[in-house]
N, C-alpha and C positions, 0 to 999 in steps of 0.2 A: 563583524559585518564589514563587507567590503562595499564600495563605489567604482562604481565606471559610466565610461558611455557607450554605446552599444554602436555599431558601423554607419548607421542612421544618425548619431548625436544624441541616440535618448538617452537617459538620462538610466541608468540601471546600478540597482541596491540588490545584494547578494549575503545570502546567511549560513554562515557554517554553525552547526550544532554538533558540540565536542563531546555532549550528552552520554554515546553511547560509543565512543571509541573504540578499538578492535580490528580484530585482523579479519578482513571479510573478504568475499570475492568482493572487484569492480562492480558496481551497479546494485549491488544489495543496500548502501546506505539512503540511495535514494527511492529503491523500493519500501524501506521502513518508514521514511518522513512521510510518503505518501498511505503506506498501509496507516500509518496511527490515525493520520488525519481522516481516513474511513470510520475508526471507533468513537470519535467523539461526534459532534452534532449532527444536525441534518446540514446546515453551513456550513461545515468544513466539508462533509462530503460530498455535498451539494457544489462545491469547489473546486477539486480534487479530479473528483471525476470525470468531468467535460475537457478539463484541461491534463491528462494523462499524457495524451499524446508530446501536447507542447512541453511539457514538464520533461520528457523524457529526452526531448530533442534539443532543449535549454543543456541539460546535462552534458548529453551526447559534443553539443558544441564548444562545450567548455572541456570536455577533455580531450576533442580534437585539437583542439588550439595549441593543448600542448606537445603534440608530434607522438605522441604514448602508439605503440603498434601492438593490439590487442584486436581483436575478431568483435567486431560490431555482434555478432548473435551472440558468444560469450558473455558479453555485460549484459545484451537483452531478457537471456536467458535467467541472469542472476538477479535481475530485476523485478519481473511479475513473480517469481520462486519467493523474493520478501517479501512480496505483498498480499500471496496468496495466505502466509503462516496469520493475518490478520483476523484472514476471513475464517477461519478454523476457529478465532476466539468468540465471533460475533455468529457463528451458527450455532457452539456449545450454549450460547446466553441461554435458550429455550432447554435444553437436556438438563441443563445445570436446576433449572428452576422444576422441571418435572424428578429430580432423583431429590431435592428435600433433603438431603443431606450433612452432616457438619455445618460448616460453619454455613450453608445456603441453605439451613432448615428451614429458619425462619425469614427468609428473603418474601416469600408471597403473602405473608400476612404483612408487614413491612410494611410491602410497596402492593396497596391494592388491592390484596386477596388472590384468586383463582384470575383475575380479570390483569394480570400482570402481564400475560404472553398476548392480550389480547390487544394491549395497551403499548407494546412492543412500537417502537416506528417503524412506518411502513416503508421506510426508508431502507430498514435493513436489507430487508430480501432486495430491493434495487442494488444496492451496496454489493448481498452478496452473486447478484447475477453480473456484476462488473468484472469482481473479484474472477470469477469462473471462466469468462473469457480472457483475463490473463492466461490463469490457471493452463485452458486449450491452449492458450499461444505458447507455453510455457511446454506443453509437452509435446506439442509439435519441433519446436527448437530442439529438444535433449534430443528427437530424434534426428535432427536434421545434423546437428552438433555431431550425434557418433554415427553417424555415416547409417541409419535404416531408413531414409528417405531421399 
């Protein structure tokens, strides 16, 4: 955890999470802090999602500051790309539970019976219509990136 002050005097606390180290493109590590925080409650993504934009432009500031000469659509690009792999796990949640399968045979008797997908947060699908307009901005980018737009 780091401390600073921010240009204003505020007061600002910063977290690196060394969790999941690796060689990534620029902006994929903050597209995964922000994808997980979609898979857990309705509060973190209830959090998350309103503030994507600032979240992206905190980032964005913090690695201008350090003179780095990299293509702003590059890290953008690499950014909603992690966050969409999220949204792949939280739409399988419903297939997973209709194939009954291995080890998710018995996940519907579990948890509720038949009334498990029903019981689902309605959050999700908000979550994954967020997810999706990344997703668009994301493949608008690759193409804007290799030159078909």
């Amino acid at each position: 955890m780091f401390t600073s002050f921010d240009e204003a005097g505020r007061f600002e606390l910063m977290a690196i999470d060394l969790a999941s180290v690796g060689v990534e493109t620029i902006g994929s590590d903050i597209g995964t802090l922000l994808g997980s925080s979609l898979c857990w409650g309705d509060e973190e993504a209830d959090t998350v999602m309103p503030a994507e934009t600032a979240i992206f432009e905190a980032f964005m500031n913090g690695f201008d500051s350090e003179g780095a000469e990299i293509s702003r659509d590059l890290i953008r690009l690499s950014y909603p790309t992690s966050v969409c792999g999220y949204g792949l796990a939280m739409a399988a949640v419903t297939a997973v539970i209709d194939a009954g399968v291995g080890q998710w045979k018995g996940l519907p008797e579990r948890d509720d019976g038949e009334r498990l997908k029903e019981n689902l947060p309605n959050s999700y699908q908000v979550r994954l219509k967020f997810i999706t307009k990344l997703f668009d901005e994301a493949l608008a980018l690759a193409d804007q990136v290799i030159g078909h737009k």
